[in-house]
MDAnalysis code that builds the backbone (N, CA, C; Angstrom):
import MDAnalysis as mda
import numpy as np

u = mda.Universe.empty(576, n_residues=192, atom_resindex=np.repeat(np.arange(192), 3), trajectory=True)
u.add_TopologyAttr("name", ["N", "CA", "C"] * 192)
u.add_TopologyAttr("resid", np.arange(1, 193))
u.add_TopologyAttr("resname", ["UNK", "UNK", "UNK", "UNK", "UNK", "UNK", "UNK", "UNK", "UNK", "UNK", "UNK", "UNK", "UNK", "UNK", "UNK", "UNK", "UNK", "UNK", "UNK", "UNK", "UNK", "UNK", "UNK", "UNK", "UNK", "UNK", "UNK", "UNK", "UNK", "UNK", "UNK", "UNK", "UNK", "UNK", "UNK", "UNK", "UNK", "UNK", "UNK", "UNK", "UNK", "UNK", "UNK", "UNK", "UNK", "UNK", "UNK", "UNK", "UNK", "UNK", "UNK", "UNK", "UNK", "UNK", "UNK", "UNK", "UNK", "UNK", "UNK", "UNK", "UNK", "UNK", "UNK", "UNK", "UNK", "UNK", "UNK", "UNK", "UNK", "UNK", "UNK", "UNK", "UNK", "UNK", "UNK", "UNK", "UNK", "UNK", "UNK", "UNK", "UNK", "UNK", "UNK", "UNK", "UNK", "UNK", "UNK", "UNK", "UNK", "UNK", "UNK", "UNK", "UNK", "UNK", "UNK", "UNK", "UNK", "UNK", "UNK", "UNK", "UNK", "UNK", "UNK", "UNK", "UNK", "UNK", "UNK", "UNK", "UNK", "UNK", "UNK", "UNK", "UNK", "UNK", "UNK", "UNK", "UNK", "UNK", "UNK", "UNK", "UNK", "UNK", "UNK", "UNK", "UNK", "UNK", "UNK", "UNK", "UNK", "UNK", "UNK", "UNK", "UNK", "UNK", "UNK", "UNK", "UNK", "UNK", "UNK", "UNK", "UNK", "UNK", "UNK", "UNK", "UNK", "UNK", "UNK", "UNK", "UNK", "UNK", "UNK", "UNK", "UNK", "UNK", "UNK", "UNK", "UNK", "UNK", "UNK", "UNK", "UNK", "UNK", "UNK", "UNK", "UNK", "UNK", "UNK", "UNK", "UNK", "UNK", "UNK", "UNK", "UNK", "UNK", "UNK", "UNK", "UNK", "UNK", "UNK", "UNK", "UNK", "UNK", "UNK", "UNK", "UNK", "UNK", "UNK", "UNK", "UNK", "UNK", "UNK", "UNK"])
u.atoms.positions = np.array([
    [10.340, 15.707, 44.167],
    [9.692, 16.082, 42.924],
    [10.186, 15.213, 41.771],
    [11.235, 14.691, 41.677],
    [12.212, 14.123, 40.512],
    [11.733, 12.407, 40.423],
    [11.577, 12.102, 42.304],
    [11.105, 10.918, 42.032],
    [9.378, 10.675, 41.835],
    [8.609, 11.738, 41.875],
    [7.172, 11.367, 41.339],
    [7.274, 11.811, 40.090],
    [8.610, 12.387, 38.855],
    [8.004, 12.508, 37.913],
    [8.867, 11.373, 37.169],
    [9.746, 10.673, 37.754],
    [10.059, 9.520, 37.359],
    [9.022, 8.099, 37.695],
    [8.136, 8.510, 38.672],
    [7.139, 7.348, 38.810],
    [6.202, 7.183, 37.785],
    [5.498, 9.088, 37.712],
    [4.771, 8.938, 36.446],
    [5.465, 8.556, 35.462],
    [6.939, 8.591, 34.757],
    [6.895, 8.047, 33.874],
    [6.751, 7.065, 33.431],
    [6.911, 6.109, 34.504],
    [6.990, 4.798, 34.452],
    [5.892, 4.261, 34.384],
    [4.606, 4.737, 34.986],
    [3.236, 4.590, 34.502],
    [2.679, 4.452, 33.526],
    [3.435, 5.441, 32.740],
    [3.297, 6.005, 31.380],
    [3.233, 4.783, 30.886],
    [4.514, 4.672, 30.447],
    [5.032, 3.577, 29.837],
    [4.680, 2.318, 30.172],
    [4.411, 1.983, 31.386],
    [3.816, 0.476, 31.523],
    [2.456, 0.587, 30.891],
    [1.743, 2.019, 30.855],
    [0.207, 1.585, 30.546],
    [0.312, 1.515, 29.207],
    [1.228, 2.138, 28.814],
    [1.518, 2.188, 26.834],
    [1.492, 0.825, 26.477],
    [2.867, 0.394, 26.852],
    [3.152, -1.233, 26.823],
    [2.123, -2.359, 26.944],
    [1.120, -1.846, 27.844],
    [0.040, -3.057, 28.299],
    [-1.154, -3.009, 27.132],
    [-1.039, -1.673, 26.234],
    [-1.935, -1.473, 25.011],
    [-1.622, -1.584, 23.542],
    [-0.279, -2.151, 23.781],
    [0.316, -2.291, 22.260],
    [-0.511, -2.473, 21.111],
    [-0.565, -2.258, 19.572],
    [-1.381, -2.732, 18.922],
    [-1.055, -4.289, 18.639],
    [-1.843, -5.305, 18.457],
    [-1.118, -6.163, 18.059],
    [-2.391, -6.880, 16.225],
    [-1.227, -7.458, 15.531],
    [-1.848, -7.992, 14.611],
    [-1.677, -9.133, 14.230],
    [-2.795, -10.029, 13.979],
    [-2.324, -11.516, 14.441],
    [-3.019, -11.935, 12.882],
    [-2.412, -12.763, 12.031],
    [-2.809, -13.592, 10.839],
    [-3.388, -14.858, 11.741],
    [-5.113, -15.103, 11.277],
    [-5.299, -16.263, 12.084],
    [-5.895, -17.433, 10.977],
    [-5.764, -16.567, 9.882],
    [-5.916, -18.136, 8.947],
    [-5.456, -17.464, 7.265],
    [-4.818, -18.358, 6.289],
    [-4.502, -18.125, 5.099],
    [-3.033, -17.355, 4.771],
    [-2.852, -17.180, 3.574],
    [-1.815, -16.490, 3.097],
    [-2.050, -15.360, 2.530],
    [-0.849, -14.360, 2.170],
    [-0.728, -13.086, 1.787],
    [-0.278, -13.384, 0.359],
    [0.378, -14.539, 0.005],
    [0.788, -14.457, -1.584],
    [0.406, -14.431, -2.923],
    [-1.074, -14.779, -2.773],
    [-1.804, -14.125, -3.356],
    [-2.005, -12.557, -4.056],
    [-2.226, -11.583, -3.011],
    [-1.725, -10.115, -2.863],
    [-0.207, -9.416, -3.181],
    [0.869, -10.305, -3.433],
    [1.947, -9.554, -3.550],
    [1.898, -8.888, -5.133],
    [1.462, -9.541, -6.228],
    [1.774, -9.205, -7.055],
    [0.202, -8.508, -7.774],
    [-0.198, -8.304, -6.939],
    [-1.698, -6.975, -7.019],
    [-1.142, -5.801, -6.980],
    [-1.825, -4.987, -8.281],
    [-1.538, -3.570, -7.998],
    [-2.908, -2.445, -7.410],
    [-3.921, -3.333, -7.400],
    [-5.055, -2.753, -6.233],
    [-5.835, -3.804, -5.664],
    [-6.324, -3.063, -5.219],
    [-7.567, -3.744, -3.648],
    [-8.516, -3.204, -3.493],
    [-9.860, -3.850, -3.652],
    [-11.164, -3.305, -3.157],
    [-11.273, -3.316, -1.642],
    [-11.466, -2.212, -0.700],
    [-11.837, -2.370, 0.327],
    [-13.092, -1.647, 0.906],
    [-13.104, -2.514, 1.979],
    [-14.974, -2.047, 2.278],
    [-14.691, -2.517, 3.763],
    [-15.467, -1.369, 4.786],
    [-15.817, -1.313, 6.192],
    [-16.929, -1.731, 5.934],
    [-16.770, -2.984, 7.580],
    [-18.682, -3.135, 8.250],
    [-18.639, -2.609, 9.660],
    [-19.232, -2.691, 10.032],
    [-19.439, -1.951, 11.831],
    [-20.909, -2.964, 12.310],
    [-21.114, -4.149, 11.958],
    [-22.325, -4.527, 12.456],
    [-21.521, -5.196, 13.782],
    [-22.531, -5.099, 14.321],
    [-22.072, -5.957, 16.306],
    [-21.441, -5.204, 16.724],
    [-20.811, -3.626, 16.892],
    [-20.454, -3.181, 16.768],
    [-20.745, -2.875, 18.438],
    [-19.200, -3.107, 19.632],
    [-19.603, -2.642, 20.604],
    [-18.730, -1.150, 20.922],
    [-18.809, -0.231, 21.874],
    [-18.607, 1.133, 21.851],
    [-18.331, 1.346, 23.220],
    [-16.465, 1.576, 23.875],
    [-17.047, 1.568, 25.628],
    [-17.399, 0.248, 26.434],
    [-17.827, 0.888, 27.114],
    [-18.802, 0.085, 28.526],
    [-20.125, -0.566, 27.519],
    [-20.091, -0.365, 26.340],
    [-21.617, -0.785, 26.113],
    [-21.328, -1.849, 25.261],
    [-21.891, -2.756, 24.876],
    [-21.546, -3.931, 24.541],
    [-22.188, -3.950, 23.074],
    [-23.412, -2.767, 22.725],
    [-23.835, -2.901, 21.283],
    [-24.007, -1.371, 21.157],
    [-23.099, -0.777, 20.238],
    [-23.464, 0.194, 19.313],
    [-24.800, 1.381, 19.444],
    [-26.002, 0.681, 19.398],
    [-26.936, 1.279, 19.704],
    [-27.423, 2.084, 20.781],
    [-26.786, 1.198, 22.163],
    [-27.072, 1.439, 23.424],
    [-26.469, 3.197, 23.689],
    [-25.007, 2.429, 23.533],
    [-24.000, 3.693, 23.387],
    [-24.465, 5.522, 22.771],
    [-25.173, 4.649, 21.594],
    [-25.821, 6.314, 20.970],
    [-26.896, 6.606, 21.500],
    [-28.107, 5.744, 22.183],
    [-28.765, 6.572, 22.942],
    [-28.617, 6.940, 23.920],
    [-27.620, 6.717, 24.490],
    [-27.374, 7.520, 26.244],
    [-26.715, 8.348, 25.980],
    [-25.564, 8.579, 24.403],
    [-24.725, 10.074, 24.750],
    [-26.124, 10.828, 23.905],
    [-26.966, 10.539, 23.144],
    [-27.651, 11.356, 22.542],
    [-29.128, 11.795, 23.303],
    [-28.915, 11.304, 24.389],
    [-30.233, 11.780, 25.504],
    [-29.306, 12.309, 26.299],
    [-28.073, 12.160, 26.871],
    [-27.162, 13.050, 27.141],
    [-27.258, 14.781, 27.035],
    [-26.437, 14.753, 25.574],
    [-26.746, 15.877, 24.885],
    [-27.882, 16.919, 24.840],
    [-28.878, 15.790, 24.143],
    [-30.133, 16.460, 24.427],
    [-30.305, 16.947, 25.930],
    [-30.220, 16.645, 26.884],
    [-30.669, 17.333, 27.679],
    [-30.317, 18.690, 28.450],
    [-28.319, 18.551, 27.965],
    [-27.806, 19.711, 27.988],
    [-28.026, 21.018, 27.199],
    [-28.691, 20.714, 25.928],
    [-29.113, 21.428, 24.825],
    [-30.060, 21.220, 23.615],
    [-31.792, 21.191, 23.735],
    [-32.440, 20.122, 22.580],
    [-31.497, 20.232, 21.185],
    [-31.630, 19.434, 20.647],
    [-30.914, 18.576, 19.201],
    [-29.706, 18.630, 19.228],
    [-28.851, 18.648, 20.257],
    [-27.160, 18.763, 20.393],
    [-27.016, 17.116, 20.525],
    [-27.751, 16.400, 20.595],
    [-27.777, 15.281, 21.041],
    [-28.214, 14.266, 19.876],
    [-29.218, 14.634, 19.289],
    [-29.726, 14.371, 17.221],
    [-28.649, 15.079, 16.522],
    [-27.857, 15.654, 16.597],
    [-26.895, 16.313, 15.827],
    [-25.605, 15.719, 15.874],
    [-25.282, 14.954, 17.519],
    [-24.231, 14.033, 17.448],
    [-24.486, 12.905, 17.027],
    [-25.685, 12.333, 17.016],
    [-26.007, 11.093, 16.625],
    [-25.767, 10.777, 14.918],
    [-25.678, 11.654, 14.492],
    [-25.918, 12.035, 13.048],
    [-24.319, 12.187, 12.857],
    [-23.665, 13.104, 13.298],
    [-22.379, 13.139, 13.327],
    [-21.319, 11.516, 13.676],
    [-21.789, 11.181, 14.532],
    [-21.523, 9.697, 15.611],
    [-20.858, 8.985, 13.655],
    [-22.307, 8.601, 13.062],
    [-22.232, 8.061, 12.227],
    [-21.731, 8.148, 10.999],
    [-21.534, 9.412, 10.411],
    [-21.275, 10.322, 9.347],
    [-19.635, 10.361, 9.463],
    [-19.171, 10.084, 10.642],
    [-18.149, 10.043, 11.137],
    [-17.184, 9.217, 10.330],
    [-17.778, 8.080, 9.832],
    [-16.998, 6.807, 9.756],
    [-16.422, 7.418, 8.124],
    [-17.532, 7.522, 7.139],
    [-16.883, 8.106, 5.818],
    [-16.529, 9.510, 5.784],
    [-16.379, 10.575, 6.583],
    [-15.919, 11.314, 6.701],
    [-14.557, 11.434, 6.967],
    [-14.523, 10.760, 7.986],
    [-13.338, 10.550, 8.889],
    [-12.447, 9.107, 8.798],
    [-12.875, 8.700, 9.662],
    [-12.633, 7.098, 9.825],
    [-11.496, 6.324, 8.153],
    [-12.867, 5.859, 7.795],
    [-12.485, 5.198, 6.518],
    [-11.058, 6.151, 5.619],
    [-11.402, 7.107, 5.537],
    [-10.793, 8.222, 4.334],
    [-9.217, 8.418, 5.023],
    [-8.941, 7.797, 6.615],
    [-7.729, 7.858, 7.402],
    [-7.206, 6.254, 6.726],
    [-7.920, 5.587, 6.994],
    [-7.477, 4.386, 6.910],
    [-6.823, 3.620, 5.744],
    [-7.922, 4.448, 4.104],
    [-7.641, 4.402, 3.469],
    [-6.260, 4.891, 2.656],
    [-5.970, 6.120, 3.247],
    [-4.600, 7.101, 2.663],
    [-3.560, 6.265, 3.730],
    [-3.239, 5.764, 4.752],
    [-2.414, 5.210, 5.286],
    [-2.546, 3.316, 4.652],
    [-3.433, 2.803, 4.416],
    [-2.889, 1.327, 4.058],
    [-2.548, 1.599, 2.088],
    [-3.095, 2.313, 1.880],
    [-2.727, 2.815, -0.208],
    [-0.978, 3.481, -0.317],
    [-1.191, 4.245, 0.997],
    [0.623, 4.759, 0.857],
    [1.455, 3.864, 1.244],
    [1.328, 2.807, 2.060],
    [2.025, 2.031, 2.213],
    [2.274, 0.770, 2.081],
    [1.116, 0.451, 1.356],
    [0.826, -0.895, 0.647],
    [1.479, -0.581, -0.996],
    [0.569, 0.455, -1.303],
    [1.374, 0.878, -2.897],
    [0.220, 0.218, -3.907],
    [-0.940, -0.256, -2.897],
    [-2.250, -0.387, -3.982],
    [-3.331, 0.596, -3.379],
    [-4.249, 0.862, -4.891],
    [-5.065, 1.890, -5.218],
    [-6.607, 0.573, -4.985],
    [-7.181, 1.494, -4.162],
    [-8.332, 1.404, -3.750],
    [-9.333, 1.108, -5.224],
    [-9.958, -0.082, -5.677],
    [-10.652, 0.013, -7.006],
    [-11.613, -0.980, -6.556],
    [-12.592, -0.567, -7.166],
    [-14.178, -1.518, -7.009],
    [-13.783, -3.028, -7.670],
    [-13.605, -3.221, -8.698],
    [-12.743, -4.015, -9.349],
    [-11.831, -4.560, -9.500],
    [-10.992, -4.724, -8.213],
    [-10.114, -5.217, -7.969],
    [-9.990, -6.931, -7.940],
    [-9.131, -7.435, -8.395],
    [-9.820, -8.932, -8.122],
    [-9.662, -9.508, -6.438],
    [-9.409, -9.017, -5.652],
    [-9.295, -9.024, -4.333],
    [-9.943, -7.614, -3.399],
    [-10.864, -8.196, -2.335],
    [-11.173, -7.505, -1.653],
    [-11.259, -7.599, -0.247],
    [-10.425, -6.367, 0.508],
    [-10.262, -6.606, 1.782],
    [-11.433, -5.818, 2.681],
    [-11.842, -6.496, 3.736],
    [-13.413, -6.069, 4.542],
    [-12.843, -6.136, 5.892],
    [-12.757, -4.801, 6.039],
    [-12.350, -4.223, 8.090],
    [-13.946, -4.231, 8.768],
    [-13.795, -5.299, 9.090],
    [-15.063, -5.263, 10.184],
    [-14.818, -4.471, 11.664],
    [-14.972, -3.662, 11.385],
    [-14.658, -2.962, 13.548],
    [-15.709, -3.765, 14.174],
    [-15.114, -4.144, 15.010],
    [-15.631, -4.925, 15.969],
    [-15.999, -3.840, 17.687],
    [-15.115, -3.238, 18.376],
    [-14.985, -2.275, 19.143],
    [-14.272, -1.012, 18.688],
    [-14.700, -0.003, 19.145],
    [-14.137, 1.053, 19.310],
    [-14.135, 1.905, 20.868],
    [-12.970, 2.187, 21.227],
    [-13.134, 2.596, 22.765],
    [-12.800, 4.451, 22.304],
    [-13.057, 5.284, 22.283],
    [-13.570, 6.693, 21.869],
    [-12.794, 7.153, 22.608],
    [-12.308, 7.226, 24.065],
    [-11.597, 7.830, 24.505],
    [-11.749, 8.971, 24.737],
    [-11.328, 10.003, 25.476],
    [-11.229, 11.948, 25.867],
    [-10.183, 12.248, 25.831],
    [-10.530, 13.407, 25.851],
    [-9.540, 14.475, 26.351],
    [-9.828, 15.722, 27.023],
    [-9.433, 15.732, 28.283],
    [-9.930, 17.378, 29.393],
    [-8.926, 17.730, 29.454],
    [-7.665, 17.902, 29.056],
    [-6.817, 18.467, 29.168],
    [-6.238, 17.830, 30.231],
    [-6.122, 18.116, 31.738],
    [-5.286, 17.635, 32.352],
    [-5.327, 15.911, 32.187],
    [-6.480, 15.397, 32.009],
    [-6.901, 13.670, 31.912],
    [-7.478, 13.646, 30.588],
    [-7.001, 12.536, 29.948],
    [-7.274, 11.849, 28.417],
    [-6.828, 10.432, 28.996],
    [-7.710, 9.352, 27.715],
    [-7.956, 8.163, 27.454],
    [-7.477, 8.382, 26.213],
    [-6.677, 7.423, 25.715],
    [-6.819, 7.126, 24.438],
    [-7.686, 6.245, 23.760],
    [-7.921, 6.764, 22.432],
    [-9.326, 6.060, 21.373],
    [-8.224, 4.805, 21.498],
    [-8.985, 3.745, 20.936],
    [-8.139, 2.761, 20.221],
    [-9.598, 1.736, 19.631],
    [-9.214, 0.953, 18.351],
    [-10.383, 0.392, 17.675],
    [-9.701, -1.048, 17.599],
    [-10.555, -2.079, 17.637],
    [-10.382, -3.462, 17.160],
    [-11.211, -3.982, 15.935],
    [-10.057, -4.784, 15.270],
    [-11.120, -5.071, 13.962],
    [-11.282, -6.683, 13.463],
    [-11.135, -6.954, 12.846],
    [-10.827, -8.529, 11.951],
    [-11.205, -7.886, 10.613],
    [-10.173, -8.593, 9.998],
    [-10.087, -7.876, 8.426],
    [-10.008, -9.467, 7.659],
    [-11.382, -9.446, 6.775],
    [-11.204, -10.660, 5.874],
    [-10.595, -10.480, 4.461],
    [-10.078, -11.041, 3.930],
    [-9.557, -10.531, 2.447],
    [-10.088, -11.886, 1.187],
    [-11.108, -11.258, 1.158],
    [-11.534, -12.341, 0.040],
    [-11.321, -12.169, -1.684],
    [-11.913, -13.299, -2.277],
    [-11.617, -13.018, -4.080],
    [-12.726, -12.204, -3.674],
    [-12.828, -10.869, -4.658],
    [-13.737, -10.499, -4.991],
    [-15.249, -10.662, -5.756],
    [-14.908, -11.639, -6.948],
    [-15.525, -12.451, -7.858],
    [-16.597, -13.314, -7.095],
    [-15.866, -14.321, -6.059],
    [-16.293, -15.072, -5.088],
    [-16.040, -14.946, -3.762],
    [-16.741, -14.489, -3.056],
    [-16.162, -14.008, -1.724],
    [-16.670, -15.058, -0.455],
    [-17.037, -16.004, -1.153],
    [-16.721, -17.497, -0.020],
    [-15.241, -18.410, -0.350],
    [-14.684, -17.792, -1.644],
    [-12.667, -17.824, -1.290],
    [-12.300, -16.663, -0.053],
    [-11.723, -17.584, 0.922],
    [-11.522, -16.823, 1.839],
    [-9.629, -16.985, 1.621],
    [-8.863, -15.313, 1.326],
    [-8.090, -15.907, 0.691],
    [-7.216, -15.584, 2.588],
    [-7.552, -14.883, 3.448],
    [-6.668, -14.542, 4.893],
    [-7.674, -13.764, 5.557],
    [-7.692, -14.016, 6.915],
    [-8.199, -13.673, 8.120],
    [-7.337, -12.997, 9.015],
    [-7.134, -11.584, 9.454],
    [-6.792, -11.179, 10.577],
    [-7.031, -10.412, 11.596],
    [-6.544, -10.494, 12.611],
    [-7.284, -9.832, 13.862],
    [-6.349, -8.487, 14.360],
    [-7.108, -7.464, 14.534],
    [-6.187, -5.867, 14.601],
    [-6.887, -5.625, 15.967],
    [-5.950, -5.317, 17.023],
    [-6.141, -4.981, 18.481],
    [-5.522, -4.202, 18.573],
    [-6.289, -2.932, 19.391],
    [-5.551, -2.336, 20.228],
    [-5.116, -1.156, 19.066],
    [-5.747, -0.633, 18.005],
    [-4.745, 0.261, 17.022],
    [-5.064, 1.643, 18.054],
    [-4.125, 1.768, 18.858],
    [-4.511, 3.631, 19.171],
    [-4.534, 4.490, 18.206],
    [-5.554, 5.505, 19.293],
    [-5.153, 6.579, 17.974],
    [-5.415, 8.133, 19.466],
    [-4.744, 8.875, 18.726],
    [-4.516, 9.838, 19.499],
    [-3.201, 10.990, 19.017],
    [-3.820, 12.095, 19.405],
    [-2.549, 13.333, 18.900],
    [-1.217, 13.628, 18.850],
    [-0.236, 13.665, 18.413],
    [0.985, 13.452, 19.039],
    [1.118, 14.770, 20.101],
    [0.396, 15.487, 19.905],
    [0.633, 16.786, 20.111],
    [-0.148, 17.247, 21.358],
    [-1.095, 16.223, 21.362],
    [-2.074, 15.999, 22.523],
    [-3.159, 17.337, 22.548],
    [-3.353, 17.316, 21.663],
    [-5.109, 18.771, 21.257],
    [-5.984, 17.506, 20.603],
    [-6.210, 16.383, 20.731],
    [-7.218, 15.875, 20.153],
    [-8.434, 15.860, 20.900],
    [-8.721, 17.048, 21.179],
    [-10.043, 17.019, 21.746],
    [-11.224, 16.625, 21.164],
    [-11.437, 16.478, 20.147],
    [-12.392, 16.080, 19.294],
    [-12.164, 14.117, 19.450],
    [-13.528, 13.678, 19.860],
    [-13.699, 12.259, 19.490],
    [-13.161, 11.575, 17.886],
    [-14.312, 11.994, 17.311],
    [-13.657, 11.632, 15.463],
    [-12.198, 11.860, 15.233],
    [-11.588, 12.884, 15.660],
    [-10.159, 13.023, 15.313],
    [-9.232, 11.948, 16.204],
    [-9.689, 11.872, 17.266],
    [-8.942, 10.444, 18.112],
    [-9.219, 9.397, 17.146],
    [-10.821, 8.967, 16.894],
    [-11.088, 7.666, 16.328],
    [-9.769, 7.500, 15.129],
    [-10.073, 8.330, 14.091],
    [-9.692, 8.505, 12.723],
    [-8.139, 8.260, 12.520],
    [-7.456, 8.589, 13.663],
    [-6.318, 8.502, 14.271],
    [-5.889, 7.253, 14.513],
    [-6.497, 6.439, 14.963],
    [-7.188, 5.229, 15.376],
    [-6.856, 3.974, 13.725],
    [-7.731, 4.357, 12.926],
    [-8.133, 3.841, 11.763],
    [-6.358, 4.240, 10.908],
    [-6.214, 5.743, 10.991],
    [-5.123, 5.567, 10.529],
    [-4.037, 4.610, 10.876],
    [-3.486, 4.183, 12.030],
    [-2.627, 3.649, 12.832],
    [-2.669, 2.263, 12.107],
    [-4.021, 1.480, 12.195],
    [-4.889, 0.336, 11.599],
    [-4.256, -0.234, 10.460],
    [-4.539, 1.055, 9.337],
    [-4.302, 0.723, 7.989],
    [-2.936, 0.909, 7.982],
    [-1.823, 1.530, 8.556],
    [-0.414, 2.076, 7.980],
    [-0.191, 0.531, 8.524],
    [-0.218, -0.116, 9.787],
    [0.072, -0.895, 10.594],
    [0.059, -2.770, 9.398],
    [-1.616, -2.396, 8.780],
    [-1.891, -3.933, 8.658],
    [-1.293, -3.701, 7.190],
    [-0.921, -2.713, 6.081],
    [-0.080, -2.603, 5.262],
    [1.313, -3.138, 5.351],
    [2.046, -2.948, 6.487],
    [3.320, -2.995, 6.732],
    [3.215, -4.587, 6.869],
    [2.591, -5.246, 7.574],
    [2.355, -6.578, 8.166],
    [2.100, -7.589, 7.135],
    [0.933, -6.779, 6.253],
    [0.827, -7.889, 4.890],
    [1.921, -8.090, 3.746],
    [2.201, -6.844, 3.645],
    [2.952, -6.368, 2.818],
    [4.736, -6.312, 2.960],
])
């Protein structure tokens, strides 16, 4: 018994390890930004793949004909949710974790503005005995605001999990959001 729950642990941990987040600067500088006391930021989600599915779209009509068929409009009701998700959830995580730890305030007007493009999001479950963890990939451009063909840094965010510590995240959005939080505390610490 001692040595299969020392095997699983070791599972554990290798599969943790093999998902690290990682954040990679792939063009420009941060010095610009040090002596900013805010930042405009703005999410895109276009190209946006989801899973096994390679575009966004695909993804919402198979869980939302899904649904539907288990229950009419349970399936138009997630689709609606799916999306509603992102400023509900998503963004509003991402935002309170890169502002607390960056130490800049989110302003339209900022003379710098940073743009989280999600690129993937893997959604992940939870059945209780078996869960996946969410985890999202992004590229985050940080341009002048004024002119936003000054490209002032480019970086690439892999792999941000997100998931419960507590392990009740049964809810999708609360994995994602989890996700986004991880993102922003993460690419704060890194720029900053």
């Amino acid at each position: 018994m001692q040595a299969k729950q020392l095997l699983l642990a070791a599972a554990l941990l290798i599969s943790m390890a093999g998902s690290a987040q990682k954040i990679k600067k792939t063009k420009g500088d941060f010095t610009p930004l040090q002596s900013e006391k805010s930042i405009n930021i703005e999410f895109k989600y276009d190209g946006l793949a989801v899973g096994k599915f390679k575009n966004e779209e695909d993804y919402v009509a198979k869980k939302t004909e899904e649904y539907n068929k288990k229950e009419a409009g349970k399936g138009d009701k997630w689709a609606t949710d799916w999306k509603g998700d992102r400023s509900r959830a998503y963004e509003p995580q991402f935002l309170e974790q890169f502002g607390e730890k960056s130490g800049l305030k989110n302003e339209k007007n900022a003379k710098y503005t940073l743009i989280f493009q999600t690129t993937f999001i893997e959604p992940g479950f939870n059945v209780g005995a078996w869960r996946k963890n969410a985890y999202i990939n992004g590229t985050v451009t940080i341009v002048e605001t004024a002119n936003r063909d000054n490209v002032v840094a480019v970086i690439n965010v892999e792999n941000a999990p997100g998931r419960d510590a507590m392990g009740v995240d049964f809810d999708t959005a609360w994995r994602i959001s989890e996700a986004y939080a991880k993102a922003g505390k993460s690419l704060a610490n890194f720029i900053f």
